[in-house]
Residue frames relative to the residue before (quaternion, step in Angstrom):
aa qw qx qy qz dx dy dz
X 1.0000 0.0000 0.0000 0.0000 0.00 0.00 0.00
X 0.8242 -0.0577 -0.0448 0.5616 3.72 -0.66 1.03
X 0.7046 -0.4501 0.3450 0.4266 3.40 0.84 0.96
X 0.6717 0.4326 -0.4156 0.4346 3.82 0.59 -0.11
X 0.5764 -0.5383 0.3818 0.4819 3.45 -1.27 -0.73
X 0.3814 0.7162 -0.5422 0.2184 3.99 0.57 0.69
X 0.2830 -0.6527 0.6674 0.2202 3.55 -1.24 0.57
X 0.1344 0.7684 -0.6254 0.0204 3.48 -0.83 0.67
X 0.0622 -0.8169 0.5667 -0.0879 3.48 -1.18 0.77
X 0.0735 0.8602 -0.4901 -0.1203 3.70 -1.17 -0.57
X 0.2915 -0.7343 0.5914 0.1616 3.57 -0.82 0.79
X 0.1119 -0.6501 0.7516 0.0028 3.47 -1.69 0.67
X 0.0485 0.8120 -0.5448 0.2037 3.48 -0.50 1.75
X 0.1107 -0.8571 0.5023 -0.0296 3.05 -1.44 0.79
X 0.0415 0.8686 -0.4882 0.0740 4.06 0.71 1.21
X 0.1133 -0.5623 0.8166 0.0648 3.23 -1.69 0.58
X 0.0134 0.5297 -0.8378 0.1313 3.66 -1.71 0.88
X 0.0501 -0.8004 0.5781 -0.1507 2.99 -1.42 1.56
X 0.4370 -0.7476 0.4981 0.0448 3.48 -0.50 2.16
X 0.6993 -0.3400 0.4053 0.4807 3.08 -1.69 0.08
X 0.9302 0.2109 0.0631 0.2938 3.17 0.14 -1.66
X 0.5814 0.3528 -0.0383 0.7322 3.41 2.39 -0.36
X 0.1143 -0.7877 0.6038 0.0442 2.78 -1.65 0.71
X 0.0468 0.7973 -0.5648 -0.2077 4.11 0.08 0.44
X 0.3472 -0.5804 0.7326 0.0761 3.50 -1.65 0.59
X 0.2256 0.7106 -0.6539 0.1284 3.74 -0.89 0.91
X 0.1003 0.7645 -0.6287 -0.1012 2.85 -1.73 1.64
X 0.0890 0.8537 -0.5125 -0.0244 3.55 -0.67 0.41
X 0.3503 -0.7315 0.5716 0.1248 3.50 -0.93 -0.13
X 0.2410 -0.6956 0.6730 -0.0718 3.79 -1.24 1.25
X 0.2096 -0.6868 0.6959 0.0027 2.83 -1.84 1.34
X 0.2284 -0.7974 0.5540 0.0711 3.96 -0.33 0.71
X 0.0639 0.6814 -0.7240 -0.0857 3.43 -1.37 0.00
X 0.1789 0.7506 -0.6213 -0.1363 3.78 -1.06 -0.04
X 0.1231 -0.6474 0.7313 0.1756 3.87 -1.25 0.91
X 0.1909 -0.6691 0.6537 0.2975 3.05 -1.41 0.30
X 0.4927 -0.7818 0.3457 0.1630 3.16 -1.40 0.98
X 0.6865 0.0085 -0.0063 0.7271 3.01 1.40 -0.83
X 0.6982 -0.3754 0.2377 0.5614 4.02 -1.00 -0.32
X 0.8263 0.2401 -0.1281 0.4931 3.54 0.87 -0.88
X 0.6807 0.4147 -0.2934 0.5278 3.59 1.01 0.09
X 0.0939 -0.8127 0.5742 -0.0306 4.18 -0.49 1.40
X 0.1551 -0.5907 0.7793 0.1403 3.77 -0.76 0.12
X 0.1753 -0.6450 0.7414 -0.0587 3.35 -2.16 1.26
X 0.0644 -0.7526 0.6547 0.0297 3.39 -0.90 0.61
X 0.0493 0.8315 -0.5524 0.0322 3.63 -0.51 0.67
X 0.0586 -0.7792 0.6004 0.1701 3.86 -1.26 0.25
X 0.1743 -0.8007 0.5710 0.0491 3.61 -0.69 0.63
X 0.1942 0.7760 -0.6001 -0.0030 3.37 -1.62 0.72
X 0.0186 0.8520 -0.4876 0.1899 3.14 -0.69 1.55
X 0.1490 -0.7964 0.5822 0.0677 3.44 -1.02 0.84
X 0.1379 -0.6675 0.7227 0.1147 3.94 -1.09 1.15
X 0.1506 -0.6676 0.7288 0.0208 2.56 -1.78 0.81
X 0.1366 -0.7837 0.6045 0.0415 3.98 -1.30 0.87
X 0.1995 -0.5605 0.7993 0.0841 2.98 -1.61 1.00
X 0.3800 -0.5387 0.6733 0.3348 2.67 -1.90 -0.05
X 0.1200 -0.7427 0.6333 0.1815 3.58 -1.25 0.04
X 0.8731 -0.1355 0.0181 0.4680 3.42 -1.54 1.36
X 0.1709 0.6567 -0.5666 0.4675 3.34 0.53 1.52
X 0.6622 0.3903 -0.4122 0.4891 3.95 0.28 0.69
X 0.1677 0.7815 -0.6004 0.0250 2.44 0.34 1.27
X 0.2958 0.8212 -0.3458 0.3444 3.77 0.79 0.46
X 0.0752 -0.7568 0.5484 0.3477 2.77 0.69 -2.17
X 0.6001 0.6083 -0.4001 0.3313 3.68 0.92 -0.09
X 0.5840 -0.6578 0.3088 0.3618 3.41 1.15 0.83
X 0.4789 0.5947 -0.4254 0.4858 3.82 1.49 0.57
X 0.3283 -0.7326 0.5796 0.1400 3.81 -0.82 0.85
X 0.7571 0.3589 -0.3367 0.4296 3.33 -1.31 -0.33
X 0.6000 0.5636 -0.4887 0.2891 4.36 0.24 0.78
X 0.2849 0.7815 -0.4496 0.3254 2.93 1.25 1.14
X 0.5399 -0.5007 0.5289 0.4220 3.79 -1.39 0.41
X 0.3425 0.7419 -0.5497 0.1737 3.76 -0.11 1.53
X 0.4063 -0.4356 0.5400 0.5946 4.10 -0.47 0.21
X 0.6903 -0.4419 0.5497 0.1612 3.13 -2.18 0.98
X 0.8252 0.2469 -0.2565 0.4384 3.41 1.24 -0.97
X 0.6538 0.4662 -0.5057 0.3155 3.09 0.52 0.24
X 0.4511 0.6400 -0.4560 0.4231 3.99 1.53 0.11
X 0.5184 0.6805 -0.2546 0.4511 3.18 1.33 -1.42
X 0.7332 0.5004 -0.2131 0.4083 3.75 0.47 -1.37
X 0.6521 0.4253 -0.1553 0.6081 3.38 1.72 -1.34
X 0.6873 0.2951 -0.4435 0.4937 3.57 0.23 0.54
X 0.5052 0.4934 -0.5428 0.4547 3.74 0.88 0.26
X 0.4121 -0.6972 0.5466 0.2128 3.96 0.93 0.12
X 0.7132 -0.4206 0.0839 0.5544 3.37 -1.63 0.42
X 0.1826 -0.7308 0.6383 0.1585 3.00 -2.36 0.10
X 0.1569 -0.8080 0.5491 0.1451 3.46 -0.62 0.90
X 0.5615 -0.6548 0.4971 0.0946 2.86 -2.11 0.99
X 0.2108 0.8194 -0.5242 -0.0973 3.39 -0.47 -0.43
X 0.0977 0.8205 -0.5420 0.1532 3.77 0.27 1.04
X 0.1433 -0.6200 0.7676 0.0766 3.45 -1.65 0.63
X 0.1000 0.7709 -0.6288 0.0178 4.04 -0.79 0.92
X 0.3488 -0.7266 0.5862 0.0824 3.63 -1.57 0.96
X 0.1212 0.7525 -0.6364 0.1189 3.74 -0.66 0.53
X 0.3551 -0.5964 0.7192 -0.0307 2.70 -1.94 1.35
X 0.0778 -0.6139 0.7843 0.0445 3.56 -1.27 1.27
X 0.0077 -0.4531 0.8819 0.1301 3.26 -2.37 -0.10
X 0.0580 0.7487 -0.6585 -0.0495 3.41 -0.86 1.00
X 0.1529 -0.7463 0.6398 0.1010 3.95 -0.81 0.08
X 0.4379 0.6370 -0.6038 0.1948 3.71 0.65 -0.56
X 0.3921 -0.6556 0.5940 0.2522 3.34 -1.54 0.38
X 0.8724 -0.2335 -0.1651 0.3965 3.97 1.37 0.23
X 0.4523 -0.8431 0.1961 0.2149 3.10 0.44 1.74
X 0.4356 0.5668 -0.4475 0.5374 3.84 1.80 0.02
X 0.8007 0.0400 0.1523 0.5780 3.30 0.38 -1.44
X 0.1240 -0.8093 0.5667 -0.0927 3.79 -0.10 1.76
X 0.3219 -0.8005 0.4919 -0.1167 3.20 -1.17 1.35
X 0.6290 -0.1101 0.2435 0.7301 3.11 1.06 -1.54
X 0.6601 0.5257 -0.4809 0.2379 2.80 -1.43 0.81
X 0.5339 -0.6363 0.5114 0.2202 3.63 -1.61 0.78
X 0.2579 0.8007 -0.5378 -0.0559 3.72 -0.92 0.54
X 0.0271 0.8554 -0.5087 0.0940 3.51 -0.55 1.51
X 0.3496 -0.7963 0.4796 -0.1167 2.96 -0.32 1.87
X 0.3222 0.7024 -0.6249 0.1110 4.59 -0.56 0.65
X 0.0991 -0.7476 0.6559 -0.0331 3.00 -1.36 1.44
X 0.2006 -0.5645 0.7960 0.0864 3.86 -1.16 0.95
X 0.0356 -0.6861 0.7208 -0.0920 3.13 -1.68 1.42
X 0.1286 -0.7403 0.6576 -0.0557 3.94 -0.84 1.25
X 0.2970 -0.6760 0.6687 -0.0875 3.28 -1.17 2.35
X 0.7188 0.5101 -0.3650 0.2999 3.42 -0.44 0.86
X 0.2801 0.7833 -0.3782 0.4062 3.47 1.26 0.40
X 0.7511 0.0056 0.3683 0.5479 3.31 1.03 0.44
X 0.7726 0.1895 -0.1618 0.5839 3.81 -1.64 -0.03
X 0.7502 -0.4663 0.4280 0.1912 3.22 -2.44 -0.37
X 0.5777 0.5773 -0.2992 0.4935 3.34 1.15 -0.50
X 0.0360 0.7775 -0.5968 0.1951 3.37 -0.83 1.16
X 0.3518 0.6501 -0.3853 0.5524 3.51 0.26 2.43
X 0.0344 -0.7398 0.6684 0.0696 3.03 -1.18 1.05
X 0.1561 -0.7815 0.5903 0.1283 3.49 -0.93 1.38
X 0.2321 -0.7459 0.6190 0.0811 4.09 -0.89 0.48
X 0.1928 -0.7644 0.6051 -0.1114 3.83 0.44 1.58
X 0.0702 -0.7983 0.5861 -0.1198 3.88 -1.53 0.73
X 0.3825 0.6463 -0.6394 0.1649 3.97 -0.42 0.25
X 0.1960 -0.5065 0.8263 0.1491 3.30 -2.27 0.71
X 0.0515 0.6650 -0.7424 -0.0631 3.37 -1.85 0.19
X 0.1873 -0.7849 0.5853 -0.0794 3.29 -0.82 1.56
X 0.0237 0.8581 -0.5120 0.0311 3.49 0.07 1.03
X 0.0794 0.8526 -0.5116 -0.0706 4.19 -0.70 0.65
X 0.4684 -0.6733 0.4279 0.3797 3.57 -0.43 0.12
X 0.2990 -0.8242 0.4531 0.1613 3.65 -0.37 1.02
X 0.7065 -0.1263 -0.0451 0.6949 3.53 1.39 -0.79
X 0.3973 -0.6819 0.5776 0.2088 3.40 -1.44 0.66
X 0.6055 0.5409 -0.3442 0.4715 3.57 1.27 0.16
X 0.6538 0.4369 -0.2036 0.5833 3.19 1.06 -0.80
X 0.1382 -0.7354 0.6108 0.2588 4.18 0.69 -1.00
X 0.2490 0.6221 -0.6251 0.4003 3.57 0.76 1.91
X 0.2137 -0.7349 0.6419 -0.0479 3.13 -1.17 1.64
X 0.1264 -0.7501 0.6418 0.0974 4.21 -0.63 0.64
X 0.0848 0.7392 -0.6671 0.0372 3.60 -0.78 1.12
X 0.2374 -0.5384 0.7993 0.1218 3.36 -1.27 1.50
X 0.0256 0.8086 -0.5858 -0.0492 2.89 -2.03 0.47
X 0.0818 0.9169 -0.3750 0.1095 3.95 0.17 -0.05
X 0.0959 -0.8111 0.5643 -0.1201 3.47 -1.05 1.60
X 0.0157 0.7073 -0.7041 -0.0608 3.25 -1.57 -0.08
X 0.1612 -0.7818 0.6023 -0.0123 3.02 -1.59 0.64
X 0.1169 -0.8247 0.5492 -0.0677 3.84 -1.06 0.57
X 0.1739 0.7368 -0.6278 0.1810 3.65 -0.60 0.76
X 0.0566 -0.7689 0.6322 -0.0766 3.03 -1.31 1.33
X 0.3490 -0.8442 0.3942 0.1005 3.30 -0.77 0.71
X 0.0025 0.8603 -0.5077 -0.0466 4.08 -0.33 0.90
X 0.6839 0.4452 -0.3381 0.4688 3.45 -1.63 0.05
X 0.7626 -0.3973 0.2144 0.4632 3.95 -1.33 0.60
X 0.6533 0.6489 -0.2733 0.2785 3.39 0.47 -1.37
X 0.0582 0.8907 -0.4369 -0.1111 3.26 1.24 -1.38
X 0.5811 -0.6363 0.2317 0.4514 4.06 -0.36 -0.01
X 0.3322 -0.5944 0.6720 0.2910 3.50 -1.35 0.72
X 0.7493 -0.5286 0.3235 0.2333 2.34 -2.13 0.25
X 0.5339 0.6444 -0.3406 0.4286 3.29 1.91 -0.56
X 0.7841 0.2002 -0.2792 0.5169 3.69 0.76 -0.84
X 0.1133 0.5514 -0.7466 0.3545 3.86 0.02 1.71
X 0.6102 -0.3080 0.5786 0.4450 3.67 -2.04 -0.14
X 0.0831 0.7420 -0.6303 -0.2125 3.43 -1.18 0.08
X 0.6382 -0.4499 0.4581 0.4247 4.28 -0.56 0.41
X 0.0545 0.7272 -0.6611 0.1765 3.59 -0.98 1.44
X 0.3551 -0.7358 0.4582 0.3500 3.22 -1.05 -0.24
X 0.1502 0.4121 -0.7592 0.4809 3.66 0.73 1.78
X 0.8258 0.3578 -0.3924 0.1900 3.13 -0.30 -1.43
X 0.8052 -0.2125 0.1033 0.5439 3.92 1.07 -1.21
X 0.4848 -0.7177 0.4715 0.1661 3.31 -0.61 1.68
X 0.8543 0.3421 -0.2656 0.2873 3.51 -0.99 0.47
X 0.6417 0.4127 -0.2802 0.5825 3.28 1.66 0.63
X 0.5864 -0.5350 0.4206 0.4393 3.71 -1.03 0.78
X 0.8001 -0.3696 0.3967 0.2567 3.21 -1.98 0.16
X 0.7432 0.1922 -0.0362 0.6399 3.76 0.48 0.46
X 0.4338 0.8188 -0.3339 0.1728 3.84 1.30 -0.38
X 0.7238 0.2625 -0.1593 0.6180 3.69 1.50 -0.37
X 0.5872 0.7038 -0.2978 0.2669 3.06 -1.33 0.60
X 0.4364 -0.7095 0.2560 0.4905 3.96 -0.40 -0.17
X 0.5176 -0.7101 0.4768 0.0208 2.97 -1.24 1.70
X 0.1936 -0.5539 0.7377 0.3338 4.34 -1.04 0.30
X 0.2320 -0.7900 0.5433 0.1638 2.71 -1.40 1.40
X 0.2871 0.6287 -0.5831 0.4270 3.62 1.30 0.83
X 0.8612 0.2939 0.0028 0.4147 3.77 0.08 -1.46
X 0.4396 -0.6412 0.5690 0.2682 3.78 1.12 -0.12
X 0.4590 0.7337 -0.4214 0.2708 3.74 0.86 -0.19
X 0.3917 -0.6335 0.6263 0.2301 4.03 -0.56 0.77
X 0.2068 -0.7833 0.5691 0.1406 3.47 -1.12 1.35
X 0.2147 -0.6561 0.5361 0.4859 3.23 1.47 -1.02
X 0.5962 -0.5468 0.5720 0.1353 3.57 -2.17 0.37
X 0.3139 -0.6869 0.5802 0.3050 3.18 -1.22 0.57
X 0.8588 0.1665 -0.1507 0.4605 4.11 2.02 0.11
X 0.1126 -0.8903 0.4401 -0.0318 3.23 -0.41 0.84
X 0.3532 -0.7603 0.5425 -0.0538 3.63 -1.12 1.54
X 0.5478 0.7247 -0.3992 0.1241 3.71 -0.48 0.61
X 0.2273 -0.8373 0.4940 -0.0568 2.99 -0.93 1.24
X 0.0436 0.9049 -0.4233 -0.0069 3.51 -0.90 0.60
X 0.0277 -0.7748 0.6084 0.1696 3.89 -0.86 0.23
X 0.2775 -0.7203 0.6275 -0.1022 2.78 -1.72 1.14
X 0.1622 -0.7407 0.6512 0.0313 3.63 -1.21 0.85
X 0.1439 0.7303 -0.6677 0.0147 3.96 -0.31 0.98
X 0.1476 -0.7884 0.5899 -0.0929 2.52 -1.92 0.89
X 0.4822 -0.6444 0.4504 0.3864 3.92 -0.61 0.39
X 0.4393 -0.7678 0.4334 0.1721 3.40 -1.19 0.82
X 0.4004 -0.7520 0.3783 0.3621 3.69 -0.09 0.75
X 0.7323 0.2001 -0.2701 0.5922 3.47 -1.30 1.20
X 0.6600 0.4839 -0.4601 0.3444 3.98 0.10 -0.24
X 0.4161 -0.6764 0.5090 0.3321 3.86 -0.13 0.42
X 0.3826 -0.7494 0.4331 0.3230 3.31 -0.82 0.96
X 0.3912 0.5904 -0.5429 0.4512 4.19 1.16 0.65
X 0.8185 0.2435 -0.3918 0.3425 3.35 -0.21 -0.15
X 0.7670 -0.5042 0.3288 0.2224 3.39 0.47 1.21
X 0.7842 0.4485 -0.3281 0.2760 3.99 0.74 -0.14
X 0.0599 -0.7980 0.5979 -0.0458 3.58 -0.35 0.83
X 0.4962 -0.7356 0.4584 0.0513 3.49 -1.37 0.92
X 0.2420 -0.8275 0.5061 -0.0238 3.42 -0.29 0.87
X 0.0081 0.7465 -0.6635 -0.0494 3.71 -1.41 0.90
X 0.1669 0.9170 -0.3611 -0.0290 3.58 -0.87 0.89
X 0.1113 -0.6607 0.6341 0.3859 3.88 -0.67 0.02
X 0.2499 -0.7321 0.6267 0.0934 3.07 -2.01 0.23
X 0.0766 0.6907 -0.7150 -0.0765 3.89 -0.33 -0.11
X 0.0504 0.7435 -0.6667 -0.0149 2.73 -2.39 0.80
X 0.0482 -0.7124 0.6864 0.1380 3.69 -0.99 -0.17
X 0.0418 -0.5991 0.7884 -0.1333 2.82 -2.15 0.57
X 0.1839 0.7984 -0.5308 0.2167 3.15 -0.79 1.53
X 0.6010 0.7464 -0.1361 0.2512 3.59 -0.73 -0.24
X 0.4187 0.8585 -0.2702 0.1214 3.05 1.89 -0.18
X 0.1400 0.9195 -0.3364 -0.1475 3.76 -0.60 0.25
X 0.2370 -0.7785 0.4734 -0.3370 2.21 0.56 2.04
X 0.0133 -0.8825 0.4533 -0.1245 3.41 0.28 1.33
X 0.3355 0.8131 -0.4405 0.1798 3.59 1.52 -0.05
X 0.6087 -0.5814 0.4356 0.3189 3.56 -0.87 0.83
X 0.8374 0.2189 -0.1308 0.4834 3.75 -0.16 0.31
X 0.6986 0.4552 -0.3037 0.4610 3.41 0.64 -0.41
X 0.4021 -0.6963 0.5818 0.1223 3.38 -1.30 1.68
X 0.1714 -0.6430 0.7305 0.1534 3.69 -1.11 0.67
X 0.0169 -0.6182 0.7801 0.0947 3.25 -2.03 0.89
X 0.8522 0.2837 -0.2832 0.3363 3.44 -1.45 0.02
X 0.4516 0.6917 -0.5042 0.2518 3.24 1.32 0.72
X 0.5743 0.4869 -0.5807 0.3098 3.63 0.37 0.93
X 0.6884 -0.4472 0.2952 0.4888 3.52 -1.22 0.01
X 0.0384 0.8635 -0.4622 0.1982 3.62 -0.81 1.26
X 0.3443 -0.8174 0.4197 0.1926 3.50 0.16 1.71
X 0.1901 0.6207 -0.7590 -0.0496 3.99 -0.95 0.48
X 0.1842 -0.6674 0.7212 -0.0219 3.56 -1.72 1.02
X 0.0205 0.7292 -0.6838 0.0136 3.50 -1.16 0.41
X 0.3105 -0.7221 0.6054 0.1251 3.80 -1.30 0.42
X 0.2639 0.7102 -0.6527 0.0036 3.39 -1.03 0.30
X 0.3921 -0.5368 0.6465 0.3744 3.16 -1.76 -1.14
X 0.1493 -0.8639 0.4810 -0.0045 3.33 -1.65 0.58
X 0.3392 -0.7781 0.4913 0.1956 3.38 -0.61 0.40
X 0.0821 -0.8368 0.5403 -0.0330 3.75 -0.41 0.93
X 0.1997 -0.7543 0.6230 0.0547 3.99 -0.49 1.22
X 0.3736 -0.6678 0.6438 -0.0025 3.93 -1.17 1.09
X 0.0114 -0.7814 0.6044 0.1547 3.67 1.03 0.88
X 0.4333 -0.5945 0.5644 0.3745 3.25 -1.89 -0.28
């Protein structure tokens, strides 16, 4: 880029995800840079801006043409009647990567930490501090079994009047832990069962991958066994009425198996 060594890029995006009872719509757009510093050590610079927007969904239950009297946490109606919210964020991150091939990884070390700052501007007012290693070795070269330990954490704190909603907590994915819905861990309103998300989050995992028998190794699929463990805690959620459980630190793990594609 400009003749030097900088990667630079940018994404223009647009998502809808749709709740029982809500729906959010987000579009925004990112500017990137990366330099690399040394062969195995890069710096990223990045700037983001995005706006969500909520609906409720099939909330009348009445019939009196009034939304929002659904079985929802207080905060998270509360959040939806504050209407759209913009973002305006500028995050740094530091990689060291070693893998030897980042389609299909064998050996190698990759540790990745990014500090993001909400307040440039827009509504969002927060600094989040994100974290993962992934250690990957070959277990047998006869067999083409690969063991990857891995492990993260995350933190976000919120300043100035606005303090955090409930939308920009951690919420449960599957980076973070495989075998539970979207929002599935964590502290919960115990009026509404509703996921608050965390203001932190722990997780670690190991993995065994492996080629599948009879698939050709061109098309890129390889098989996977894992355990996982997470937490997510911290909520601060401060809405008037609304009871928080599971808001201390609290291990859930799950096991499965997986299937993993090597696009071209």
């Amino acid at each position: 880029f400009l003749g030097r060594r900088i990667a630079a890029g940018f994404d223009i995006y647009k998502s809808t995800r749709e709740y029982d009872h809500y729906n959010t719509d987000t579009t925004g757009a990112t500017v990137r840079f990366g330099l690399p510093i040394t062969d195995n050590i890069s710096t990223q610079l990045a700037y983001n801006i995005s706006q969500e927007k909520y609906e409720f969904n099939d909330c009348d239950n009445n019939n009196d043409g009034v939304e929002g009297d659904c079985n929802l946490s207080q905060a998270i109606i509360e959040a939806i009647d504050e209407g759209s919210w913009l973002k305006s964020s500028v995050s740094l991150g530091l990689t060291y990567n070693t893998i030897d091939d980042m389609k299909n990884p064998h050996e190698g070390l990759f540790v990745t930490g990014t500090t993001e700052f909400a307040g440039l501007g827009g509504d969002a007012k927060w600094v989040k501090v994100t974290g993962r290693a992934s250690v990957y070795q070959t277990l047998s070269e006869q067999l083409d079994l690969v063991g990857l330990v891995s492990g993260g954490a995350g933190y976000i704190a919120g300043y100035g009047d606005n303090g955090l909603r409930i939308f920009d907590q951690f919420q449960s994915n599957d980076r973070m832990i495989r075998g539970f819905e979207y929002g599935g861990i964590g502290p919960v309103d115990t009026a509404t069962g509703d996921h608050l998300g965390g203001t932190t989050y722990f997780n670690a995992s190991a993995e065994a991958q492996f080629p599948l028998p009879v698939i050709p190794e061109s098309f890129g699929l390889r098989g996977a066994v894992f355990a996982d463990a997470a937490t997510l805690y911290g909520s601060k959620v401060d809405t008037p009425g609304v009871v928080q459980a599971s808001t201390d630190m609290k291990l859930r793990a799950s096991v499965g198996v997986g299937l993993m594609w090597a696009s071209p």
